[in-house]
PyMOL Python script that loads the backbone (N, CA, C, O; Angstrom):
from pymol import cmd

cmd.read_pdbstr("""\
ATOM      1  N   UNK A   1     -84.311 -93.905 -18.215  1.00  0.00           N
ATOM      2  CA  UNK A   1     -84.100 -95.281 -18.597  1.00  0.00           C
ATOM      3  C   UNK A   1     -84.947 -96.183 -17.707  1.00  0.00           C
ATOM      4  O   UNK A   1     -84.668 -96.299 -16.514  1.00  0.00           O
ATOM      5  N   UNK A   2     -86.047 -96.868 -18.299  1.00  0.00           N
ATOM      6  CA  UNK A   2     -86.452 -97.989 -17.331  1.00  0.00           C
ATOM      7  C   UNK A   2     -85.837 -99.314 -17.022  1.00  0.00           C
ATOM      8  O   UNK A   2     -84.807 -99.733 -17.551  1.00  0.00           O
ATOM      9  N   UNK A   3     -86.418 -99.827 -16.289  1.00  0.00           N
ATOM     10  CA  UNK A   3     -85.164-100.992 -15.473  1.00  0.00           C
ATOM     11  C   UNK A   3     -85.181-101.880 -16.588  1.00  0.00           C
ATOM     12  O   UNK A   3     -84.018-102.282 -16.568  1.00  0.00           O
ATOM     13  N   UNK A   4     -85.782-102.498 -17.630  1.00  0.00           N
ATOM     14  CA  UNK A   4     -85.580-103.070 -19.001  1.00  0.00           C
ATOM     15  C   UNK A   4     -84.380-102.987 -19.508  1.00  0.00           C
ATOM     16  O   UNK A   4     -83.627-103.958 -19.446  1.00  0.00           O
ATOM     17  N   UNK A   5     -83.900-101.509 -20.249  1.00  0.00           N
ATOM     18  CA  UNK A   5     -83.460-100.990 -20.583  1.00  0.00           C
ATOM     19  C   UNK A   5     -81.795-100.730 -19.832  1.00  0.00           C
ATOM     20  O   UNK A   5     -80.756-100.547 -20.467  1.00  0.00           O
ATOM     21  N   UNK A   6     -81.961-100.790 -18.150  1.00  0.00           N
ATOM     22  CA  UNK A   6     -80.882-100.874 -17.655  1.00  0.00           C
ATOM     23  C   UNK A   6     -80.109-101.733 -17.562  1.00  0.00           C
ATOM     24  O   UNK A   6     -78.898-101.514 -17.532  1.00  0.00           O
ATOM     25  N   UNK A   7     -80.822-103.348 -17.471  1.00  0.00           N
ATOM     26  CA  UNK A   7     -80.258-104.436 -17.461  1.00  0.00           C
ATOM     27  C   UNK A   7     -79.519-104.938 -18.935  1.00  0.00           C
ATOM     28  O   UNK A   7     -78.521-105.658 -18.951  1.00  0.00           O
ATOM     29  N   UNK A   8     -80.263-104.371 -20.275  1.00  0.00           N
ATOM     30  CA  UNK A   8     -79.562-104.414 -21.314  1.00  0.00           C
ATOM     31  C   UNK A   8     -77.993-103.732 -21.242  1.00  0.00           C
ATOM     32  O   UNK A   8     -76.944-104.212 -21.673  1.00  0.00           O
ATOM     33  N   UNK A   9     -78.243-102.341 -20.486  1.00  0.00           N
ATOM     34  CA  UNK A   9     -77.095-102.132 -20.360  1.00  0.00           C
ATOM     35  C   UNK A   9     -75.974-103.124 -19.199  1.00  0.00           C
ATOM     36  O   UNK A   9     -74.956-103.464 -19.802  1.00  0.00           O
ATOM     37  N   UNK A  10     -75.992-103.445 -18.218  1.00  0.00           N
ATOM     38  CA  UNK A  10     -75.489-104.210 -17.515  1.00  0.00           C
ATOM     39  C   UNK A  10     -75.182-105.114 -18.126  1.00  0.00           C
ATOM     40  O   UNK A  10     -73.960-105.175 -18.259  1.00  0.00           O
ATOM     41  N   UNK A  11     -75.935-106.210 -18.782  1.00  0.00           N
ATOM     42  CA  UNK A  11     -75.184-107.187 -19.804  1.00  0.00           C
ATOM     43  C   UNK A  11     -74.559-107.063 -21.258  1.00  0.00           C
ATOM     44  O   UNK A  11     -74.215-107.902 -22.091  1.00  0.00           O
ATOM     45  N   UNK A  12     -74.551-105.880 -21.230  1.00  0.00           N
ATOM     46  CA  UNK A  12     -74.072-105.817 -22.648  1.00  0.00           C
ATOM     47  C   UNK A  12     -74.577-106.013 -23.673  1.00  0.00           C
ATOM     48  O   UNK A  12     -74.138-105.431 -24.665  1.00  0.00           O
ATOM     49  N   UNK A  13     -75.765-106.975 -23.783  1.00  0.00           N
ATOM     50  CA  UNK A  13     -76.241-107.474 -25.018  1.00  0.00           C
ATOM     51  C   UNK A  13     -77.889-107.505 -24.806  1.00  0.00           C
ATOM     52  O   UNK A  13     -78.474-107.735 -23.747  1.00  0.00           O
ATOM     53  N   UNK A  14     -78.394-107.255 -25.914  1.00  0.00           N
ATOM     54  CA  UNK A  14     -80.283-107.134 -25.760  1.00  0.00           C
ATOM     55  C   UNK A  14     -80.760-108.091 -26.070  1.00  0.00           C
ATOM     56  O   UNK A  14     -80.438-108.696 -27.093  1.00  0.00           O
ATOM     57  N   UNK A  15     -81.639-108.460 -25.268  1.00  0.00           N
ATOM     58  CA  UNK A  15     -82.201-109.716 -25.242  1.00  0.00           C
ATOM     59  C   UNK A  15     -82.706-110.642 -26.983  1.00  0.00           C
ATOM     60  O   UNK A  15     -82.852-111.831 -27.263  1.00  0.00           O
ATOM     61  N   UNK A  16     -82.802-109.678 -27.591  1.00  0.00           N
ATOM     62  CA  UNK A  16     -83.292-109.687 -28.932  1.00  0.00           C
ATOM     63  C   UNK A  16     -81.968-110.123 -30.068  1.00  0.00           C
ATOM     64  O   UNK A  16     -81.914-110.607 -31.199  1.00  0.00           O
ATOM     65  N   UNK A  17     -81.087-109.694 -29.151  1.00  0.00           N
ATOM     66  CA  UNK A  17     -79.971-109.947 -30.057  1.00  0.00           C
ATOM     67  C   UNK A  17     -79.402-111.513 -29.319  1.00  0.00           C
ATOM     68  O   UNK A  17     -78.953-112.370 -30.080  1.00  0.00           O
ATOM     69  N   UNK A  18     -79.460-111.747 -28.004  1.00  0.00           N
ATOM     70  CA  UNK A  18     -79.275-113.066 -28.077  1.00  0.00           C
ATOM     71  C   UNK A  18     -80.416-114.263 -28.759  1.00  0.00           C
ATOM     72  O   UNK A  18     -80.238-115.481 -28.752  1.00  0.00           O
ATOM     73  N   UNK A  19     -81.392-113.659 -29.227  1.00  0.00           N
ATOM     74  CA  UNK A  19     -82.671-114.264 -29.800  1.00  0.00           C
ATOM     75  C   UNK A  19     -81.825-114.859 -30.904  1.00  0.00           C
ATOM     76  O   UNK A  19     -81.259-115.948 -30.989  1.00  0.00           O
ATOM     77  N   UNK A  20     -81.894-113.984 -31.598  1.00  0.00           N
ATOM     78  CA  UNK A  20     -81.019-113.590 -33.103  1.00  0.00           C
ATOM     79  C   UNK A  20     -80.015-114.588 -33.216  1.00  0.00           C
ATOM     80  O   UNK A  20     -79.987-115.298 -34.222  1.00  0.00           O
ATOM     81  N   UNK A  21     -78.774-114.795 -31.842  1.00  0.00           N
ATOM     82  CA  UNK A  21     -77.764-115.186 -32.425  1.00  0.00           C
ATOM     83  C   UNK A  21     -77.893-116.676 -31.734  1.00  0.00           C
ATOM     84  O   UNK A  21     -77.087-117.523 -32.119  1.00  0.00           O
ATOM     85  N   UNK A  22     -78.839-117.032 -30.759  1.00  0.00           N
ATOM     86  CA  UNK A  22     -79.414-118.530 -30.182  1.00  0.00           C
ATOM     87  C   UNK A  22     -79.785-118.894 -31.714  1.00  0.00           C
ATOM     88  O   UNK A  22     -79.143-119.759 -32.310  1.00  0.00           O
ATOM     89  N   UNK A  23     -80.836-118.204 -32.315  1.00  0.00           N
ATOM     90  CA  UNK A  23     -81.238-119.332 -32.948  1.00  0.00           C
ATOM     91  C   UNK A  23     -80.434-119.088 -34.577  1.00  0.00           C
ATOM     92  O   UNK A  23     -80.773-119.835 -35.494  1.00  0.00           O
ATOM     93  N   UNK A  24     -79.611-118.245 -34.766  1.00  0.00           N
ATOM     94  CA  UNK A  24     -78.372-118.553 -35.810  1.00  0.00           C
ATOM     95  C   UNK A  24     -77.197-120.079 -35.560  1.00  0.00           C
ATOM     96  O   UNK A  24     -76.826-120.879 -36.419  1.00  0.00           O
ATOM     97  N   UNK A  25     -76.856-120.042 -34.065  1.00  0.00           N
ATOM     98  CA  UNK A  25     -76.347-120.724 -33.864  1.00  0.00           C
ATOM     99  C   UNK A  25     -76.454-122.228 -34.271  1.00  0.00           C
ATOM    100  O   UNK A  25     -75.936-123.038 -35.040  1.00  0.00           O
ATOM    101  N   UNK A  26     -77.538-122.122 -33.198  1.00  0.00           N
ATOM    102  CA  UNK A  26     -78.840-123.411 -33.477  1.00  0.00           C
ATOM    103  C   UNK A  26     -79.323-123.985 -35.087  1.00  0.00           C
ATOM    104  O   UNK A  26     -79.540-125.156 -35.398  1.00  0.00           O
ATOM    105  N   UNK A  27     -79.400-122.896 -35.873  1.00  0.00           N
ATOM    106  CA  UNK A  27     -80.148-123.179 -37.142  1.00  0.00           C
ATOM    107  C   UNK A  27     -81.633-123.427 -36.857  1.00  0.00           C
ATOM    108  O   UNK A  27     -82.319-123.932 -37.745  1.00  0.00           O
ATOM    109  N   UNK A  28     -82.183-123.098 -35.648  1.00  0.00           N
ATOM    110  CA  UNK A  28     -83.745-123.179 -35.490  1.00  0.00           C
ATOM    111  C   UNK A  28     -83.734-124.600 -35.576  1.00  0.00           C
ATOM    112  O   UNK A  28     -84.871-124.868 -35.965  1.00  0.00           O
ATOM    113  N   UNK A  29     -83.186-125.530 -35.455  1.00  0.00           N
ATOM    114  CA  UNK A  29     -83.540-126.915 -35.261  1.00  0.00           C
ATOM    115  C   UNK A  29     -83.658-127.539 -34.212  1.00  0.00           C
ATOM    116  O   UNK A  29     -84.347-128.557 -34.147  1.00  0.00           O
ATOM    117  N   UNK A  30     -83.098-127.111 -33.337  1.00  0.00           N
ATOM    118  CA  UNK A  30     -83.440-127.699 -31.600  1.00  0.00           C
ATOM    119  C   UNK A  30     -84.291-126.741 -31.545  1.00  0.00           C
ATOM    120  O   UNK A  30     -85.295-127.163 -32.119  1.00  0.00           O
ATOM    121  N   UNK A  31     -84.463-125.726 -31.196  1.00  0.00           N
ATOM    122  CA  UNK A  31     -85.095-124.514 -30.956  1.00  0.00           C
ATOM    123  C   UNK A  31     -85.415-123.538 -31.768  1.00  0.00           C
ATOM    124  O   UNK A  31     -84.639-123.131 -32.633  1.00  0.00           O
ATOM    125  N   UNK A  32     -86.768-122.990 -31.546  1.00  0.00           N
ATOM    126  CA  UNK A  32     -87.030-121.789 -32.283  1.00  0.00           C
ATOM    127  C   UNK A  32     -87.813-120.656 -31.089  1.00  0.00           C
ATOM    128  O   UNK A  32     -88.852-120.831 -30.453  1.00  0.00           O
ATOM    129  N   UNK A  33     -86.742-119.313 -31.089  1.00  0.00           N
ATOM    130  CA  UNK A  33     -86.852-118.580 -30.225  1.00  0.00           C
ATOM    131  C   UNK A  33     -87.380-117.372 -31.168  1.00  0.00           C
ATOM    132  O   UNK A  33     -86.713-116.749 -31.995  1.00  0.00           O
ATOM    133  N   UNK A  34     -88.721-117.201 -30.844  1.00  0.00           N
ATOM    134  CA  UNK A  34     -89.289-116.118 -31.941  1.00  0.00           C
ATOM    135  C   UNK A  34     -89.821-114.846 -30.589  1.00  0.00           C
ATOM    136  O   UNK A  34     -89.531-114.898 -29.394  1.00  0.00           O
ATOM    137  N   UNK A  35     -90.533-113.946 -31.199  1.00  0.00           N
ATOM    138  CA  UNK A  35     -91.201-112.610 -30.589  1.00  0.00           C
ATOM    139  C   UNK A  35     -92.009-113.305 -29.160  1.00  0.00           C
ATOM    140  O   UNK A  35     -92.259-112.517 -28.248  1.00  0.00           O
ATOM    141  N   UNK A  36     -92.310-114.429 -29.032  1.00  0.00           N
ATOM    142  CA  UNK A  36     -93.088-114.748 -28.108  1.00  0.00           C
ATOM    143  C   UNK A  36     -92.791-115.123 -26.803  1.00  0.00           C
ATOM    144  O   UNK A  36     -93.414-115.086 -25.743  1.00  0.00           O
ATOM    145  N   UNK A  37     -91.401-115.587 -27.230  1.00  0.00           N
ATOM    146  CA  UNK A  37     -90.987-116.900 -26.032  1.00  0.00           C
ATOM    147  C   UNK A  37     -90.608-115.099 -24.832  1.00  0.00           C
ATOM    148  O   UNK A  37     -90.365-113.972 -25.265  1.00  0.00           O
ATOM    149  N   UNK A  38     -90.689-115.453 -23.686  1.00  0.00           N
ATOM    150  CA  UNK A  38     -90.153-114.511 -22.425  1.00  0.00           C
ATOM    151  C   UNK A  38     -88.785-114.138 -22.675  1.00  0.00           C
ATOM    152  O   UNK A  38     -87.963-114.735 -23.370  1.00  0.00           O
ATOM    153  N   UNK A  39     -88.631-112.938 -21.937  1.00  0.00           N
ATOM    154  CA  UNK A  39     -87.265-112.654 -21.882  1.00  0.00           C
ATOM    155  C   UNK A  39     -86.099-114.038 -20.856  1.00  0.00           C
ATOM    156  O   UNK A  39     -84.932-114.427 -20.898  1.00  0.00           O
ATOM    157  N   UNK A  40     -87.570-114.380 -19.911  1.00  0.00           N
ATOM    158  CA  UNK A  40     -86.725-115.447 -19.251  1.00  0.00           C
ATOM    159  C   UNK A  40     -86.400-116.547 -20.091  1.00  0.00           C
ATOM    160  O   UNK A  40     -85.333-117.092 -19.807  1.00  0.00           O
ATOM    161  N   UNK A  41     -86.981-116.980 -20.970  1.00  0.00           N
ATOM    162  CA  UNK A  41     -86.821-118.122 -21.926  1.00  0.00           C
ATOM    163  C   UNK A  41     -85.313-118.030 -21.886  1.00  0.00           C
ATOM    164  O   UNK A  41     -84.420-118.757 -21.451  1.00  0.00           O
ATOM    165  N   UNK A  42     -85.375-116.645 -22.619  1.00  0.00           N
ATOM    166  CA  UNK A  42     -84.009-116.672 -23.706  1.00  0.00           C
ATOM    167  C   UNK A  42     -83.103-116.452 -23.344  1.00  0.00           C
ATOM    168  O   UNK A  42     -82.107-116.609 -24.051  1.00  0.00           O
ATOM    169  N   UNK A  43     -83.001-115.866 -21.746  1.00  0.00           N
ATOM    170  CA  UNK A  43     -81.664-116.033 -20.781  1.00  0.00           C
ATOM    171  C   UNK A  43     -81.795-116.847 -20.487  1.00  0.00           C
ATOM    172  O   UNK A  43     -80.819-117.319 -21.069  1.00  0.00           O
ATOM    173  N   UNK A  44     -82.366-117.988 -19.799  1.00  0.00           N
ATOM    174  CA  UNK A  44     -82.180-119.388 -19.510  1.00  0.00           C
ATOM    175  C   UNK A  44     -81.161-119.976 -20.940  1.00  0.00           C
ATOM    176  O   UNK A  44     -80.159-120.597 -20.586  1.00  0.00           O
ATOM    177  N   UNK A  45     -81.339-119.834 -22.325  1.00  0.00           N
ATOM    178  CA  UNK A  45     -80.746-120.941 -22.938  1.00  0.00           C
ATOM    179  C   UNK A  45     -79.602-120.455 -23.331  1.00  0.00           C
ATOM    180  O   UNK A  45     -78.607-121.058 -23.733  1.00  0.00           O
ATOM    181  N   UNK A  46     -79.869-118.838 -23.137  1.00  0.00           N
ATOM    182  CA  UNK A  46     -78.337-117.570 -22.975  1.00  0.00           C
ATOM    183  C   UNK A  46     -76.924-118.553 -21.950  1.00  0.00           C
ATOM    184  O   UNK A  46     -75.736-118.870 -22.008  1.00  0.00           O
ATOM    185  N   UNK A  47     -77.997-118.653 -21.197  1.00  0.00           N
ATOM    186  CA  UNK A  47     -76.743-118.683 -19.671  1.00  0.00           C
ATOM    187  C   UNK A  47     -76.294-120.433 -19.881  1.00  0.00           C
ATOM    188  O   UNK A  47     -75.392-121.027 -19.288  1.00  0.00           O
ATOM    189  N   UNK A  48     -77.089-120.893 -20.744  1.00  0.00           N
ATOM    190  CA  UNK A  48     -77.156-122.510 -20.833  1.00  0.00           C
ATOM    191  C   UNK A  48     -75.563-122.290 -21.852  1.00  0.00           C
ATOM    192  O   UNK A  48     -74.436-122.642 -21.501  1.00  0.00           O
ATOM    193  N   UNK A  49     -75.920-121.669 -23.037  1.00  0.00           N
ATOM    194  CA  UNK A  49     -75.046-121.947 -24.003  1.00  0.00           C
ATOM    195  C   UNK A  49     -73.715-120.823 -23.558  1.00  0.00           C
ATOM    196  O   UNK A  49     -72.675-120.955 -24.204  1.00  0.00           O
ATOM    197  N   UNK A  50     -73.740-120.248 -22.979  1.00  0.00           N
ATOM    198  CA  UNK A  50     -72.340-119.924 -22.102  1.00  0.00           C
ATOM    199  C   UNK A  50     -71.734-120.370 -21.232  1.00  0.00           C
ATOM    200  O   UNK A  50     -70.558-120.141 -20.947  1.00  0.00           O
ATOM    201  N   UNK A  51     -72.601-121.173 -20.629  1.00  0.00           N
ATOM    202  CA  UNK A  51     -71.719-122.327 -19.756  1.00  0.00           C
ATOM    203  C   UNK A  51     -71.411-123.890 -20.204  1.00  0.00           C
ATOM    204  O   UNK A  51     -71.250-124.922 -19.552  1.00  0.00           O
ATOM    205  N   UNK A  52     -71.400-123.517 -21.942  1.00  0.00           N
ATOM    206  CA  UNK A  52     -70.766-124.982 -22.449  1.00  0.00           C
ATOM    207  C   UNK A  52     -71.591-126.003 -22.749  1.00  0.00           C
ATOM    208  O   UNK A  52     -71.306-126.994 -23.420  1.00  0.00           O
ATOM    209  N   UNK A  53     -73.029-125.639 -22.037  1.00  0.00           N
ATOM    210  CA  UNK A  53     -74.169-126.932 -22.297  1.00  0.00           C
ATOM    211  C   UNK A  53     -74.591-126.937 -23.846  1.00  0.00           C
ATOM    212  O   UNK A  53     -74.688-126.023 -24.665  1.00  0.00           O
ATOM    213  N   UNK A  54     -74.851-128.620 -23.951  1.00  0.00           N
ATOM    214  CA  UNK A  54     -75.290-128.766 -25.364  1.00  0.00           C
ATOM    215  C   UNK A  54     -77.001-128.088 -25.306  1.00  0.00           C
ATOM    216  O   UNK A  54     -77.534-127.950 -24.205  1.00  0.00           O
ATOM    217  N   UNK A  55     -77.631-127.763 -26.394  1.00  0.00           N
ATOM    218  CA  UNK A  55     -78.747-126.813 -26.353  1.00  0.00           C
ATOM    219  C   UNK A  55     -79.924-128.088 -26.048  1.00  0.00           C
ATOM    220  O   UNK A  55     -80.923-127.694 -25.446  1.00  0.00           O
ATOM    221  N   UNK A  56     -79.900-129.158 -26.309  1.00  0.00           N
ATOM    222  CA  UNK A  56     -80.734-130.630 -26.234  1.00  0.00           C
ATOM    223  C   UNK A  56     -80.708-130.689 -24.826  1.00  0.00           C
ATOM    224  O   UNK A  56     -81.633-130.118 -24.247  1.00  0.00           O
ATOM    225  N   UNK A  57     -79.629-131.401 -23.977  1.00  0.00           N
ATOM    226  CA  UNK A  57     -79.455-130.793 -22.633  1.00  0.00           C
ATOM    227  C   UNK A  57     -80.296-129.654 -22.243  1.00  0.00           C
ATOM    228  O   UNK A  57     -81.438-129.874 -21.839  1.00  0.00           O
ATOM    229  N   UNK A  58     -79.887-128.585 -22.317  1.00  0.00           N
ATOM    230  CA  UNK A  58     -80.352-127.093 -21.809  1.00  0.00           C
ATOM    231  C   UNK A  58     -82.138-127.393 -21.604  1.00  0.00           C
ATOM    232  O   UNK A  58     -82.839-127.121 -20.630  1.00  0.00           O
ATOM    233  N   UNK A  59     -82.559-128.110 -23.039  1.00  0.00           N
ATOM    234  CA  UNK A  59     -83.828-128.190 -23.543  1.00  0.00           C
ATOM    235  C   UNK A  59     -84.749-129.164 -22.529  1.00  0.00           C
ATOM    236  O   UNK A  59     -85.691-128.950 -21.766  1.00  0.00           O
ATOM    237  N   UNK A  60     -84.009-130.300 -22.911  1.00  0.00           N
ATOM    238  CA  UNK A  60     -84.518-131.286 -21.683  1.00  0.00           C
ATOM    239  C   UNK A  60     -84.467-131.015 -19.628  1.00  0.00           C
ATOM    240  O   UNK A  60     -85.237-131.570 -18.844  1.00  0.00           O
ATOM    241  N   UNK A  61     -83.528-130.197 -19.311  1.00  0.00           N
ATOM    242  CA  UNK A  61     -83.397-129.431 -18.362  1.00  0.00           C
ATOM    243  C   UNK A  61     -84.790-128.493 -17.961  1.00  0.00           C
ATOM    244  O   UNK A  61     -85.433-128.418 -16.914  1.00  0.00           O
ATOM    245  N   UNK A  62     -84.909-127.966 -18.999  1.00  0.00           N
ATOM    246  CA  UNK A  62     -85.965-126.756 -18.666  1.00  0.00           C
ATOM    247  C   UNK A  62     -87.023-127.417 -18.540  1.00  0.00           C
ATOM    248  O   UNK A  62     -88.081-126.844 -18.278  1.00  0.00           O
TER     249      UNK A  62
END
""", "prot")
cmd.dss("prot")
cmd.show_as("cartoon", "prot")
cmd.util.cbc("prot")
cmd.orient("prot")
């Protein structure tokens, strides 16, 4: 297992799948999180929208 792969396990969830469910949430209208953006992107707006922040917030933050 490479360290990628380990940290998926540690959080439970793959980065691809919080892709998926950020921008379901969202409706792709604040944001559109496609194949490109970093894995850091998408834990930044991961850890944003689990700690209650509005995604506009989160956005203007970053």
């Amino acid at each position: 297992m490479n360290d990628k792969q380990g940290a998926v396990v540690k959080c439970g969830i793959a980065i691809c799948e919080k892709r998926d469910l950020l921008n379901r949430i969202f409706c792709n209208k604040l944001i559109d999180l496609d194949d490109t953006c970093s894995d850091e992107m998408v834990n930044f707006y991961w850890k944003c929208y689990k700690a209650g922040w509005d995604i506009a917030d989160a956005d203007c933050y970053a």
